[in-house]
C-alpha positions as CSV (number, residue, x, y, z in Angstrom):
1,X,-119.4,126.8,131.0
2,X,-119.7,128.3,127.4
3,X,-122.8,127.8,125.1
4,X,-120.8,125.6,123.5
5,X,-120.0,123.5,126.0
6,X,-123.6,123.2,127.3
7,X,-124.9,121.8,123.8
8,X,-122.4,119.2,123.9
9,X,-122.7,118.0,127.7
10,X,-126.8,118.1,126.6
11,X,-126.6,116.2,123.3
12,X,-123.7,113.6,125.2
13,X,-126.6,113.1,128.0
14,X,-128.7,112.3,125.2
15,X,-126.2,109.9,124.0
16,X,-123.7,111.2,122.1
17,X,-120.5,110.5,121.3
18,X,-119.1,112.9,119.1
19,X,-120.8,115.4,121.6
20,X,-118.8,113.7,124.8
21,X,-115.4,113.6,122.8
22,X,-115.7,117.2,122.0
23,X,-116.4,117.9,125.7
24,X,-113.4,115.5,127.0
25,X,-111.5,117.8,124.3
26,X,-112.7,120.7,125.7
27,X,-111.7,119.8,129.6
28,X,-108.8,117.0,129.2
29,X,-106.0,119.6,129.6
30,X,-107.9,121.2,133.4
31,X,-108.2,117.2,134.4
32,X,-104.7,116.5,133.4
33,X,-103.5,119.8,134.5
34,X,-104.4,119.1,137.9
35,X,-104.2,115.7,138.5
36,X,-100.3,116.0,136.9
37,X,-100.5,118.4,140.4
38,X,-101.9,115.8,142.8
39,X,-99.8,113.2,141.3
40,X,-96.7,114.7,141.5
41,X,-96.2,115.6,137.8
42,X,-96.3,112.2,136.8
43,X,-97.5,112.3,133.1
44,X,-97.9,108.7,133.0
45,X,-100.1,108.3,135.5
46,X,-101.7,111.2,135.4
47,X,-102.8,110.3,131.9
48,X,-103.7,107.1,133.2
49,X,-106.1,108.4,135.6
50,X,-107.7,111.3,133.4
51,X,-108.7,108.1,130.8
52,X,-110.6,106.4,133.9
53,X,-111.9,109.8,135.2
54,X,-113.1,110.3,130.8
55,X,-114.8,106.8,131.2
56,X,-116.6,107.3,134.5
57,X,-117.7,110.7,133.6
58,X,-119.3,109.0,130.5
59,X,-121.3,106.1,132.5
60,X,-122.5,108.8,134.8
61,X,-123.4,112.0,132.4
62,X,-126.9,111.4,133.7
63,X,-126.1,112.7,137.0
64,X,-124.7,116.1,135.9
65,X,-128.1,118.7,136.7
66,X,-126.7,121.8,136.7
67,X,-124.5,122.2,133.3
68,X,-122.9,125.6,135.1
69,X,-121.1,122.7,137.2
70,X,-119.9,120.7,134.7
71,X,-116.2,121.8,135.1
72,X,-116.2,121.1,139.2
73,X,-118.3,117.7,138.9
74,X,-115.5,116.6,136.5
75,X,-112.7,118.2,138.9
76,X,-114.5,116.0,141.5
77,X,-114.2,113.0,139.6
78,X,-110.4,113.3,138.9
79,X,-110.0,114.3,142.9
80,X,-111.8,111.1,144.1
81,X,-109.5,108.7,140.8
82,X,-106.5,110.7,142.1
83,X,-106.7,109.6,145.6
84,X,-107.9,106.1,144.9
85,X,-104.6,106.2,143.1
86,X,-102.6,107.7,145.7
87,X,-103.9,104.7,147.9
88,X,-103.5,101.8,145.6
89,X,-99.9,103.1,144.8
90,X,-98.8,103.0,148.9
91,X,-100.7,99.5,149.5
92,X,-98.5,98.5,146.2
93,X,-95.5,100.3,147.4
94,X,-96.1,98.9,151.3
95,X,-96.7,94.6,150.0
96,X,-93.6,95.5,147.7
97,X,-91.2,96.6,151.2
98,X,-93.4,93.7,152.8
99,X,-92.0,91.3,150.5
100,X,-88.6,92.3,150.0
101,X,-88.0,92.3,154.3
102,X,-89.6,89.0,154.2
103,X,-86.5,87.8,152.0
104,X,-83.1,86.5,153.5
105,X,-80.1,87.5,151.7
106,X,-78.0,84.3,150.9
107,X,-75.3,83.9,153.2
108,X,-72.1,86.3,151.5
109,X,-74.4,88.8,149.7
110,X,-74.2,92.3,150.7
111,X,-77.3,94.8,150.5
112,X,-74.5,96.6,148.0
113,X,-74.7,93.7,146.2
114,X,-78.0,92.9,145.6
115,X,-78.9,96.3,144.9
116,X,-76.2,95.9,142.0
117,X,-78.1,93.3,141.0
118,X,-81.7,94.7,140.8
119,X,-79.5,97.4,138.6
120,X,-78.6,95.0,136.5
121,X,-81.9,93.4,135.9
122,X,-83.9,96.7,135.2
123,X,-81.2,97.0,132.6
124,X,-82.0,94.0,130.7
125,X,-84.4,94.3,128.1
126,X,-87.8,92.8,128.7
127,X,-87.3,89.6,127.1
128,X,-84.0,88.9,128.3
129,X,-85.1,89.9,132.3
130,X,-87.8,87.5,131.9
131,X,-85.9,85.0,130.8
132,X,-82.9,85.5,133.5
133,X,-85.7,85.7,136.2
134,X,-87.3,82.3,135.5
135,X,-84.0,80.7,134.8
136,X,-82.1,82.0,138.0
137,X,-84.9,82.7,140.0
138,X,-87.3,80.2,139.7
139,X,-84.9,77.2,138.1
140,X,-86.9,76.8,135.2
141,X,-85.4,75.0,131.8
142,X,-84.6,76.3,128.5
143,X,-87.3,74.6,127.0
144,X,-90.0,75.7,129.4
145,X,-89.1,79.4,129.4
146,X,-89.2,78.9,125.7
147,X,-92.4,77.6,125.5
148,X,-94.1,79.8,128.5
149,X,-92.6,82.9,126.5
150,X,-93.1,81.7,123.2
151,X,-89.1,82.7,122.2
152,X,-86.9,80.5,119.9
153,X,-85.0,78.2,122.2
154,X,-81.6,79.6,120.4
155,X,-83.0,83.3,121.9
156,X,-83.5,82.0,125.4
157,X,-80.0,80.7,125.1
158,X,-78.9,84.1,124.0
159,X,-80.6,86.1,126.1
160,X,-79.3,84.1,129.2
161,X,-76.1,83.5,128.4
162,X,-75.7,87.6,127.9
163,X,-78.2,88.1,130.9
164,X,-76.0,86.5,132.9
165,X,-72.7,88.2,132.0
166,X,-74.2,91.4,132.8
167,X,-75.1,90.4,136.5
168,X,-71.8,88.5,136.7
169,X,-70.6,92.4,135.6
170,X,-72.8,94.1,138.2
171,X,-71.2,91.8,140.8
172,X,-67.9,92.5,140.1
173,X,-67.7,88.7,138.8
174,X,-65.6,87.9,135.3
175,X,-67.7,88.4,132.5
């Protein structure tokens, strides 16, 4: 740990922020170096996680009594985040598969098919997906799809009216 580094990790445990910031600016690219590593190179996440490990660090800057070990009590951190990650990403990943075997596929559609599908849905735009979902999926109304999304009623119209030609496409239907 420089001197440097030192005076900031002593004035943040006496409470300041400027101090912390410059210390976060100072480790951020170790932390996201390596947790980028554990990850999987997954910058999204990996940023994700270094911003909780940042925020934990902060609320527990007390606890830090040997400055010389700043670097490894902050490596800590972002090893424990990573993992409780890794975790929460297969219990995500297993209720997912959990859900989708618990689905029949309607009588005359293929696996080929519905994966078509799900291609054609990720393709939508946000607005128009959510739109398509409630309307096909869940039966819901113009009107309430307009008022649970807070879109025109002419853009709900739009969007599933387009929506539905490019599943129809996906399927191999006429468009």
């Amino acid at each position: 740990m420089t001197p440097q580094d030192r005076q900031w990790l002593s004035e943040a445990q006496s409470g300041s922020d400027i101090a912390y910031g410059r210390l976060v600016a100072s480790h951020q690219a170790v932390v996201r170096g390596f947790l980028r590593r554990m990850l999987g190179g997954g910058w999204a996440d990996a940023d994700d996680v270094a911003q909780d490990v940042f925020v934990h660090a902060w609320q527990s800057l007390h606890a830090v009594r040997e400055p010389e070990r700043f670097k490894s009590w902050l490596i800590g951190i972002a090893w424990r985040r990573a993992q409780d990650h890794i975790r929460s990403h297969q219990r995500r990943a297993r209720r997912d598969q959990d859900w989708l075997q618990s689905l029949s596929l309607p009588q005359g559609v293929s696996q080929e098919d519905r994966m078509a599908l799900e291609q054609a849905m990720q393709s939508l735009a946000p607005d128009a997906r959510a739109c398509v979902a409630l309307s096909l999926s869940e039966g819901w109304t113009h009107a309430e799809i307009s008022a649970s999304l807070n879109l025109p009623l002419g853009t709900v119209k739009s969007h599933l009216m387009r929506g539905r030609e490019k599943l129809l496409a996906a399927l191999g239907g006429v468009a």
